[in-house]
N, C-alpha and C positions, 0 to 999 in steps of 0.2 A: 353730061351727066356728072353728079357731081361725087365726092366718094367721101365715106365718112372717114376720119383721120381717125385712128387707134390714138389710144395718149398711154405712155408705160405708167404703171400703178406703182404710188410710192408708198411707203411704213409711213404713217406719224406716230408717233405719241400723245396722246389727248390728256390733259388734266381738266377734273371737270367738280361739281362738286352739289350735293342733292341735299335734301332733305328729306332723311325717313326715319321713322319714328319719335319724332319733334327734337331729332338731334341732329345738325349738316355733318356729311358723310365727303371729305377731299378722298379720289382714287382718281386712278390711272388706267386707260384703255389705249391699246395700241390696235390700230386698222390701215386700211390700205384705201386709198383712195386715189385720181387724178390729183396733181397738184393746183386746186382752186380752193380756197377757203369757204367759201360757201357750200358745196357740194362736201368740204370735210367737217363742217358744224353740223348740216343734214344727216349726213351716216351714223356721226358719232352721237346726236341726239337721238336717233332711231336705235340705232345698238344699245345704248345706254337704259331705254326705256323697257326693252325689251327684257336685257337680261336683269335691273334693277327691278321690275313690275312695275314702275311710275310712269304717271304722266310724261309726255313729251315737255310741256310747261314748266314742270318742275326742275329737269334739268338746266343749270348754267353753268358751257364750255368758259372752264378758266383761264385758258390756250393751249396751243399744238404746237409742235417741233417735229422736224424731218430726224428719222433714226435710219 
């Protein structure tokens, strides 16, 4: 049987940067995720979307760093 391994959740930092209301918007989210960059573009697109009200599409992560 096989067992699933825990991974410890790190802080990043995301800079990322939108457009809304035909002006780009550069900000800053900080989240916690495994350390896989794919799974930290995913979250922070989904957070970003959420708490902005934009499309997922319209978000583009401009990088993340370990805090």
């Amino acid at each position: 049987m096989l067992k699933n391994k825990v991974e410890k959740l790190r802080k990043f930092e995301v800079e990322y940067s939108i457009s809304k209301n035909k002006a780009i918007v550069n900000k800053t989210l900080i989240i916690e995720s495994i350390n896989d960059a794919d799974k930290i573009m995913k979250l922070a697109k989904l957070d970003i979307s959420t708490k902005e009200r934009i499309f997922i599409q319209d978000v583009k992560i401009l990088r993340f760093r370990a805090i």
